[in-house]
C-alpha positions as CSV (number, residue, x, y, z in Angstrom):
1,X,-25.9,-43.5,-32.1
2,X,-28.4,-43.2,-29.4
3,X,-27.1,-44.3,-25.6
4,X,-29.4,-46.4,-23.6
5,X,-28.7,-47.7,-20.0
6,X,-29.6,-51.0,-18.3
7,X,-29.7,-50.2,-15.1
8,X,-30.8,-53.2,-13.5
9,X,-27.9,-55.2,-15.2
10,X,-25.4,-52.4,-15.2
11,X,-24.7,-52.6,-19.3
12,X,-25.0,-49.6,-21.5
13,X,-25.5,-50.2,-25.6
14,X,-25.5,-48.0,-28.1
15,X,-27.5,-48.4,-31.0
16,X,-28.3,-47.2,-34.4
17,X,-29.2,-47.7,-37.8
18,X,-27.0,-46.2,-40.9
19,X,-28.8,-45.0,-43.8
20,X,-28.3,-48.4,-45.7
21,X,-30.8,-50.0,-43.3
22,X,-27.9,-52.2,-41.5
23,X,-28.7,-52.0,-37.5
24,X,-25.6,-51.6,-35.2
25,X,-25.5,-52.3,-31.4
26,X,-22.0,-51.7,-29.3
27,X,-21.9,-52.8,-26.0
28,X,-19.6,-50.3,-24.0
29,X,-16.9,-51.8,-22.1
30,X,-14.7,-49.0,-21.0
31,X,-11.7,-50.3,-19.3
32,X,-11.3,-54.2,-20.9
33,X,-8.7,-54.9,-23.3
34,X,-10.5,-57.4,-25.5
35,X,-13.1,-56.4,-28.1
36,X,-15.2,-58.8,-30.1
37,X,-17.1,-57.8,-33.5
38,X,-20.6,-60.1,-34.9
39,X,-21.6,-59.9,-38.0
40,X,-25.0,-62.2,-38.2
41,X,-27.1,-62.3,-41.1
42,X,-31.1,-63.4,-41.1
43,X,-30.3,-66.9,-42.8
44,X,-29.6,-70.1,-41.7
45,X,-30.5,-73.7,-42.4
46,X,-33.8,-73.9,-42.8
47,X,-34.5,-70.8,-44.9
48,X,-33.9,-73.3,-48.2
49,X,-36.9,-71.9,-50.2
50,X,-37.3,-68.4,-50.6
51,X,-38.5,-65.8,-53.4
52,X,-36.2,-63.5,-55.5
53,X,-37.0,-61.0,-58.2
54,X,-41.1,-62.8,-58.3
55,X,-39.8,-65.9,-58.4
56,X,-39.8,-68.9,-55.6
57,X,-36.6,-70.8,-55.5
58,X,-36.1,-73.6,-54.0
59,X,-32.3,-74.1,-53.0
60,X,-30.0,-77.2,-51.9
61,X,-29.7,-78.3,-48.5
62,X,-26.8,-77.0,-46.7
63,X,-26.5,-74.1,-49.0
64,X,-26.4,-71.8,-46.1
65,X,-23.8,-73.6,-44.8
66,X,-21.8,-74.2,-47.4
67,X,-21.7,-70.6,-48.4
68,X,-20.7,-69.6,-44.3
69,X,-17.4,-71.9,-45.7
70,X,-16.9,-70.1,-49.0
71,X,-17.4,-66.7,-47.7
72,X,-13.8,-66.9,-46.2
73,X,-12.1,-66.6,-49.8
74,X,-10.8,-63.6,-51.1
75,X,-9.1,-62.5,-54.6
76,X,-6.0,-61.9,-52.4
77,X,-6.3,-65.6,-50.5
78,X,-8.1,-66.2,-47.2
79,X,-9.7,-63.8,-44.9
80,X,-9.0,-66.2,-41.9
81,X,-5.5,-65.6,-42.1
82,X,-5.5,-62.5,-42.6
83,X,-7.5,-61.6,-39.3
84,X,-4.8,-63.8,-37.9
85,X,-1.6,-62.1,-38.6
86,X,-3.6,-59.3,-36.9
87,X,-3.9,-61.1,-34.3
88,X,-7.5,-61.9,-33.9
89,X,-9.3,-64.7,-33.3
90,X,-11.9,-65.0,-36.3
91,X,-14.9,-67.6,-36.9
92,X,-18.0,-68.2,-38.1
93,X,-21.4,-70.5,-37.4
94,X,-24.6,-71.5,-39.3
95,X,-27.5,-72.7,-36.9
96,X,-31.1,-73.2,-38.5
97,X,-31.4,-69.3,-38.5
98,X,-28.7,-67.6,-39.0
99,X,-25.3,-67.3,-39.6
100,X,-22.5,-65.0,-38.0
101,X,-19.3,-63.9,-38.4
102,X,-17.1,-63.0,-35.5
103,X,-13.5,-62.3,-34.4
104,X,-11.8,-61.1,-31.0
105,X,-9.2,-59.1,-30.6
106,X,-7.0,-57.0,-27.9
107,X,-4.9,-54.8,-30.7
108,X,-6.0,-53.8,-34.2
109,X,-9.4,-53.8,-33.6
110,X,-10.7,-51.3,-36.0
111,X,-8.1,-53.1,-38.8
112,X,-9.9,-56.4,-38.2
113,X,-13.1,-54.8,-38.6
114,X,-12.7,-53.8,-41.8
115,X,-11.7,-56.8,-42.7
116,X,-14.9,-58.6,-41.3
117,X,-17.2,-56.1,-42.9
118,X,-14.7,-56.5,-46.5
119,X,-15.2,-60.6,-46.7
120,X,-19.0,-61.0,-46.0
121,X,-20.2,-58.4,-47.9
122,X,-18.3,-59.1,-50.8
123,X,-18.4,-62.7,-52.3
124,X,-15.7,-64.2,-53.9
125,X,-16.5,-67.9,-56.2
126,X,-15.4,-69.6,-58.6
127,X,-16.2,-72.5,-59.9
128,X,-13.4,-74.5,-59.0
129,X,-13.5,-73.2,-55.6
130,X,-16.8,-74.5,-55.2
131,X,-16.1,-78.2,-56.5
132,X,-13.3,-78.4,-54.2
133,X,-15.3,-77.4,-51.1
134,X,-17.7,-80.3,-51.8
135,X,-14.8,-83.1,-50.8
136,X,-14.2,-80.9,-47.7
137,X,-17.8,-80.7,-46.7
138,X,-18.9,-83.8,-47.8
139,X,-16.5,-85.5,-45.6
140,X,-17.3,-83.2,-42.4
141,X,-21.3,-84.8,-43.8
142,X,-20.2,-88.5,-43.5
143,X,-18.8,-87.9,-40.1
144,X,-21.6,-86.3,-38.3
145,X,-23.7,-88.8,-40.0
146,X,-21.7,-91.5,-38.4
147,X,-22.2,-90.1,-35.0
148,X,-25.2,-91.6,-33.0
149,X,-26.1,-88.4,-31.0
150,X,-26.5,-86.5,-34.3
151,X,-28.7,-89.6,-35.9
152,X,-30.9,-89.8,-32.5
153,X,-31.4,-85.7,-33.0
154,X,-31.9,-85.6,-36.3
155,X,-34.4,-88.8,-36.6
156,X,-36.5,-87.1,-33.7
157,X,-36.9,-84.0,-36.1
158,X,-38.1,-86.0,-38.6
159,X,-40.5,-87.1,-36.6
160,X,-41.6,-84.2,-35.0
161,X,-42.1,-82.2,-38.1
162,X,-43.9,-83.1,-41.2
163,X,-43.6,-80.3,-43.2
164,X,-41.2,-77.8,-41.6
165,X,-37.9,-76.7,-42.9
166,X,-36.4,-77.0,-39.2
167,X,-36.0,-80.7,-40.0
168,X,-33.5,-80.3,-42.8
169,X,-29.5,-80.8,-41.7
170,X,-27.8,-77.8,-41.2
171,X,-25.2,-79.2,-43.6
172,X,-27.2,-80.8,-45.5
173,X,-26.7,-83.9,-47.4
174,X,-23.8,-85.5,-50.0
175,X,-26.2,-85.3,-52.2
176,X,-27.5,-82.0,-51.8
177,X,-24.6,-80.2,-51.6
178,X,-23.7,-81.7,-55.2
179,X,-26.3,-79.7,-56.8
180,X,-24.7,-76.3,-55.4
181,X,-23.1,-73.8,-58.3
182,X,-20.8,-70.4,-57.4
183,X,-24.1,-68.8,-59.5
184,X,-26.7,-70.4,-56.7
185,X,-24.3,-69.2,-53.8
186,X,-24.3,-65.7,-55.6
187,X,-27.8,-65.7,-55.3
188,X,-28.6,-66.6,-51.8
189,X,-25.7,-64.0,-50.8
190,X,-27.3,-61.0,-53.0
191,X,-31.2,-62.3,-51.4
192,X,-29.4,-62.8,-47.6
193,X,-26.2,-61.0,-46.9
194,X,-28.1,-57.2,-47.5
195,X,-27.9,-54.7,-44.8
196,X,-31.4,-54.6,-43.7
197,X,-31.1,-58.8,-43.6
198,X,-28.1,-58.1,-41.0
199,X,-26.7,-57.1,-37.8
200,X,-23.2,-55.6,-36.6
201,X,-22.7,-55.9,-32.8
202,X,-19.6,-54.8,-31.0
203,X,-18.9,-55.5,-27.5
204,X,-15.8,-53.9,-25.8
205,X,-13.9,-50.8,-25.7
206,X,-14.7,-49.7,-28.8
207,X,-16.1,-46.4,-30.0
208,X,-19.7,-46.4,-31.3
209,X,-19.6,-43.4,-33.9
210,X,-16.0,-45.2,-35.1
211,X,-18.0,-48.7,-35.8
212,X,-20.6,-47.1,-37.7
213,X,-18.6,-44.7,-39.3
214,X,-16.5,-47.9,-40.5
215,X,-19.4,-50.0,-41.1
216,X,-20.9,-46.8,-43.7
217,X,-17.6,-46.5,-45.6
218,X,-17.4,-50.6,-46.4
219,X,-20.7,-51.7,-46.8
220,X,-23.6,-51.1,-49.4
221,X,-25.1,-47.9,-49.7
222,X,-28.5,-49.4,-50.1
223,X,-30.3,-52.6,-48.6
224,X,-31.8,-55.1,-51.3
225,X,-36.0,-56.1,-50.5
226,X,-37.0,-58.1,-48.2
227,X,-37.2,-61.9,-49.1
228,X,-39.6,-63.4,-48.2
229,X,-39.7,-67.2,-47.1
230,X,-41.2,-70.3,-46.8
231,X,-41.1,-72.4,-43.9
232,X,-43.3,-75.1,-44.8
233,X,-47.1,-75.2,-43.6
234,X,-46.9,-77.6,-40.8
235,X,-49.9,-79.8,-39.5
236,X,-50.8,-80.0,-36.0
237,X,-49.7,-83.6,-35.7
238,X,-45.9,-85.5,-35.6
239,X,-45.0,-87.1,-38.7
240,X,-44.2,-90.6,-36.9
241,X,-44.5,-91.9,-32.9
242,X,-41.4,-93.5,-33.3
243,X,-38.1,-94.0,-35.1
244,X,-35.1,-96.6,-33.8
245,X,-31.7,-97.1,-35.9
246,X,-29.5,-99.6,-34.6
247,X,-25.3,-98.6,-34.9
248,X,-22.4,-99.4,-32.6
249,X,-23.5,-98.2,-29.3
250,X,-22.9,-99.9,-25.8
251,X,-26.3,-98.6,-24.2
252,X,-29.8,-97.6,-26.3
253,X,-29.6,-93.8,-26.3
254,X,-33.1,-92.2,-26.9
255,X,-34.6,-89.0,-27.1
256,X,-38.0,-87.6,-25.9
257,X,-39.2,-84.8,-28.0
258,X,-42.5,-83.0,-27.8
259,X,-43.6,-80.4,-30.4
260,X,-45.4,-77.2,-29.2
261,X,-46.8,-74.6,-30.4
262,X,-44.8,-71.9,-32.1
263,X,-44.8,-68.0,-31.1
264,X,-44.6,-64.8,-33.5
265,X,-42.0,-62.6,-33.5
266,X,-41.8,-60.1,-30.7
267,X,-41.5,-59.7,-26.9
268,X,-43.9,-62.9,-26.3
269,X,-41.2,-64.5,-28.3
270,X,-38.9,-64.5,-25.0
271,X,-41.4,-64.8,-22.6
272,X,-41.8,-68.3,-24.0
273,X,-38.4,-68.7,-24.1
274,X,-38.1,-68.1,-20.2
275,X,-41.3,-70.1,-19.4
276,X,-39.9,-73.4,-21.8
277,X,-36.6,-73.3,-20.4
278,X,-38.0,-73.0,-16.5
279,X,-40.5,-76.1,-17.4
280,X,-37.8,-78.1,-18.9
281,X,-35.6,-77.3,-15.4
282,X,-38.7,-77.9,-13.5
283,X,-39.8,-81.4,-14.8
284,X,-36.5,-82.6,-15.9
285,X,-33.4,-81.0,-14.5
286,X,-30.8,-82.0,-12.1
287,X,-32.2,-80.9,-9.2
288,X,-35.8,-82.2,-10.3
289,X,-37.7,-84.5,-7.8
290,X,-37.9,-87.1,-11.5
291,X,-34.1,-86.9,-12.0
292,X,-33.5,-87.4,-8.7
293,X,-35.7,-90.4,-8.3
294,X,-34.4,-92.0,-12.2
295,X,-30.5,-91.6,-11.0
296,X,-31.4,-93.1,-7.6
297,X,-33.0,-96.3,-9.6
298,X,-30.2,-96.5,-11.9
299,X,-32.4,-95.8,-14.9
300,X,-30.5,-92.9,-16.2
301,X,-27.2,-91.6,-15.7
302,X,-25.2,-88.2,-15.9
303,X,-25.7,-88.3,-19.9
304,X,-29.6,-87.1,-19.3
305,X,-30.7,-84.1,-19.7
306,X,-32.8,-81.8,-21.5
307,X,-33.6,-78.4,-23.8
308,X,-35.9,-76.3,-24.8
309,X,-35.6,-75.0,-28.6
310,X,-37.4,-72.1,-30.4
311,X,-36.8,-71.1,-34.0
312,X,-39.3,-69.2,-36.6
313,X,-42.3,-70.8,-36.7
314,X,-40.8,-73.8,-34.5
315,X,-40.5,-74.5,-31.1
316,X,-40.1,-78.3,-29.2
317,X,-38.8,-79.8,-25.9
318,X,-36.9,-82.7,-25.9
319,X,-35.7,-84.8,-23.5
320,X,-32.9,-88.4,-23.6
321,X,-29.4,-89.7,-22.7
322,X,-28.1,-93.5,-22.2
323,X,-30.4,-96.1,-20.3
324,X,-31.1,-99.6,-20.7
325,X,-34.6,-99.3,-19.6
326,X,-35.8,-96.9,-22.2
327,X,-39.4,-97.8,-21.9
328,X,-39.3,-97.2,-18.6
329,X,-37.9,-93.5,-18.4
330,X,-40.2,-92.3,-21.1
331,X,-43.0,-94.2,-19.3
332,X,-42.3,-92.0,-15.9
333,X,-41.5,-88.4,-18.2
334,X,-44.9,-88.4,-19.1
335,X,-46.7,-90.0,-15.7
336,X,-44.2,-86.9,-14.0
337,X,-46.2,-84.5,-16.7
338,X,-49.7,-85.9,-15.9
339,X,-48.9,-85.4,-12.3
340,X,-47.6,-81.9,-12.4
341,X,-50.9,-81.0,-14.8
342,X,-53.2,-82.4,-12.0
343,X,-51.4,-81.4,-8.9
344,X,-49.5,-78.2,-9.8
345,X,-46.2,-77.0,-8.6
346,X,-44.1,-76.9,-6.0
347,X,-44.1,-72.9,-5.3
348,X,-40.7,-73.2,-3.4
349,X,-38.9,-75.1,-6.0
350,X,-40.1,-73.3,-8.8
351,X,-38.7,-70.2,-6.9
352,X,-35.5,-72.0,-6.5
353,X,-35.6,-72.7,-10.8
354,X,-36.6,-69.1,-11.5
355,X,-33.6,-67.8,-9.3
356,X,-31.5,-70.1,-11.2
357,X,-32.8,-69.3,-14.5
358,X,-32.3,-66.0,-13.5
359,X,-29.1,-65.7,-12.4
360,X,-27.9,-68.1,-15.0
361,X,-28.8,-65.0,-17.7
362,X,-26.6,-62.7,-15.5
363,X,-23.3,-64.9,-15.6
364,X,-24.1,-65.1,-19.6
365,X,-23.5,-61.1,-19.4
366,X,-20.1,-62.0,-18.6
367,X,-19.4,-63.3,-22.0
368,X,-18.4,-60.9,-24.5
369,X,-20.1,-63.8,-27.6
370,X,-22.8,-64.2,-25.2
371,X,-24.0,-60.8,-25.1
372,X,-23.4,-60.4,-28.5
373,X,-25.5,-63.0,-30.3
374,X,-28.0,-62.8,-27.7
375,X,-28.8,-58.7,-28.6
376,X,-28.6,-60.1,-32.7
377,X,-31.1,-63.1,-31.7
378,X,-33.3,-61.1,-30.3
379,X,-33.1,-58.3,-33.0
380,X,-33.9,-61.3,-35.6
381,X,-37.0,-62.3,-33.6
382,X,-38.0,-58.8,-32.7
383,X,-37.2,-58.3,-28.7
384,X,-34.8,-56.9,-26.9
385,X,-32.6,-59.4,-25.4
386,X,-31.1,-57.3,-22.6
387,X,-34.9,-56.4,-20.8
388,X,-35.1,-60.3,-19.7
389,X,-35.4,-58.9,-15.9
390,X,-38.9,-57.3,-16.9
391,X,-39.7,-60.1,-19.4
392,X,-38.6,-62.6,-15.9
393,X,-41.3,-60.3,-13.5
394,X,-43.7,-60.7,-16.0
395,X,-43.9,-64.8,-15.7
396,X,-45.7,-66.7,-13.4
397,X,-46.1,-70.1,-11.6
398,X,-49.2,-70.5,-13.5
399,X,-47.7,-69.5,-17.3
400,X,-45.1,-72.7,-16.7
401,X,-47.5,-74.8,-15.4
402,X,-50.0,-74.2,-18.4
403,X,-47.1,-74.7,-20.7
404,X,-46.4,-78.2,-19.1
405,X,-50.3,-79.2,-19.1
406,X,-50.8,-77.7,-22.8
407,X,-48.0,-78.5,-24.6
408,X,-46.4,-81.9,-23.3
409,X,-49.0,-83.8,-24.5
410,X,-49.1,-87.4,-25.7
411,X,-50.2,-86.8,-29.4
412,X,-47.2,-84.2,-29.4
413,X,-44.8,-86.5,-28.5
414,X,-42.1,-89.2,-30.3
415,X,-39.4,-91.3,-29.2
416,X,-36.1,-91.7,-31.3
417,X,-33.6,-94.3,-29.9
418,X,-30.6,-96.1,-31.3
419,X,-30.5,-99.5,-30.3
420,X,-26.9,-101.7,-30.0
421,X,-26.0,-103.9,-32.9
């Protein structure tokens, strides 16, 4: 394990690969009582089509997600209980991405790693098993899909994206999940869950040569290929201007969303993070001369805000919350971004939003999770998530104001609202 110091944030990682291609990062935290262990492999949501053995398969919706649920069974019961008797805290997340396995503990930490590193890397289905976690999933389905905030989001994607996988549920659909087999959730576990595919990250007091010593002595000697995947080839254009649902809502709820331009893996990758987030905070966040001036009307209220996203090949800016004058809002978003693209900056707020920004990334190193899937996003998109000072000193006034004027632009934008019944 090779030792390398961050000064300027005061963290210390140690990193390595083990002969099985599986990367390893542990965070050194002499002194703290708590450890916490992430297993993450390379698949998420949108990775649905994909080629194994010469062959392009194209799998169920939700698959990925449905599988994060499965993976918990063992021959000798549940692996979630088990890390509980030990104490730990164990769970697990799919986003569009990727999917990770975690658990905390302050005793029995190299017991519960074992058992992490036992459960994902060795699948356990039947078909019984399967069927049964249909009824549980396709109820969890039904109640998202009753849920105006997820219908608003999920109708803006649709609109946004013509082609692109990021569009599809994380979940998946009723219907799509019907079509999944233990023999297809065998498949995308031998393509995805390989060492090479994955990532162990440790933050705590834990010993580096242990967790790779561990990690060598449970896992697969050898990594499977690569898998390659397909992401959809996505037009320039949105699929649709607009999309309104009504349900039972008191206010119309809308969302804002403008697609941009998607950047290739590597140190770029969180440049454009940075510069996205700062030019959402600079056109739209609490402190912004727009919000300021729509919560002073009354045309929004505390429910507004907005994000930035990136994923592979994706990346879009969206922006929404309550408001009864819907037209309105979205009318003065965009006459804020024509303004800023003709007039510029302020220089002494955007200061104030890069502080911010920057000083918001140094809380986030307080967070044992945070620092852990930060270092395994960044290893998935190729940077190293710990140098964002240097990635910070290398943005300027001019790289978020080019963002604003190139990529929130009127053909790259659609509306989603839900309307009252």
């Amino acid at each position: 394990m090779k030792k390398e110091s961050y000064e300027r944030i005061g963290e210390t990682v140690y990193r390595g690969t083990l002969p099985n291609g599986l990367p390893i990062n542990v965070v050194s935290k002499p002194g703290f009582a708590k450890s916490y262990a992430f297993f993450a492999t390379r698949y998420g949501g949108m990775d649905t089509r994909f080629c194994q053995n010469g062959k392009w398969m194209d799998t169920p919706a939700g698959i990925a997600h449905y599988l994060e649920h499965k993976m918990f069974d063992t021959k000798e019961g549940n692996a979630l209980q088990e890390l509980a008797k030990n104490g730990a805290e164990p769970n697990a997340f799919t986003s569009n991405a990727m999917t990770g396995y975690y658990f905390d503990s302050t005793e029995k930490f190299e017991e519960n790693l074992k058992i992490l590193l036992s459960f994902v890397s060795v699948p356990y289905f039947t078909d019984e098993s399967v069927a049964k976690e249909q009824g549980i999933i396709s109820q969890e389905i039904r109640m998202i899909e009753d849920s105006p905030d997820w219908q608003l989001y999920a109708r803006m994607m649709s609109a946004l994206y013509q082609k692109s996988t990021a569009k599809t549920h994380i979940a998946g659909s009723v219907e799509s999940i019907r079509e999944i087999t233990a023999k297809t959730l065998y498949d995308c576990h031998k393509a995805f869950y390989t060492p090479g595919n994955m990532v162990l990250t440790v933050v705590g007091n834990a010993d580096p040569v242990r967790v790779a010593d561990i990690a060598g002595s449970i896992l697969p000697k050898e990594s499977g290929p690569v898998i390659p995947r397909d992401h959809g080839t996505e037009p320039d254009g949105v699929a649709e201007r607009e999309t309104s649902r009504k349900m039972e809502v008191s206010m119309p709820q809308f969302l804002l969303g403008f697609k941009c331009k998607p950047v290739a893996a590597g140190e770029e990758y969180l440049r454009r993070s940075l510069i996205g987030n700062m030019a959402c905070d600079l056109l739209l966040g609490e402190s912004s001369p727009l919000y300021l001036k729509l919560y002073g009307q009354g045309l929004i209220n505390t429910s507004f805000s907005g994000a930035f996203e990136m994923m592979p090949d994706t990346a879009y800016l969206y922006a929404g919350g309550d408001s009864r004058n819907v037209e309105t809002v979205v009318a003065e978003i965009k006459k804020e971004v024509r303004r800023l693209a003709a007039e510029g900056l302020d220089r002494d707020f955007y200061e104030r939003v890069r502080k911010a920004a920057y000083g918001t990334m140094l809380r986030g190193l307080n967070s044992f999770e945070n620092i852990a899937v930060s270092l395994t996003e960044g290893h998935f998109a190729g940077y190293d998530a710990l140098r964002f000072p240097q990635a910070f000193e290398s943005v300027c006034e001019e790289d978020v104001l080019a963002f604003i004027r190139d990529e929130l632009t009127e053909e790259h934008a659609v509306l989603s609202t839900i309307l009252p019944k």
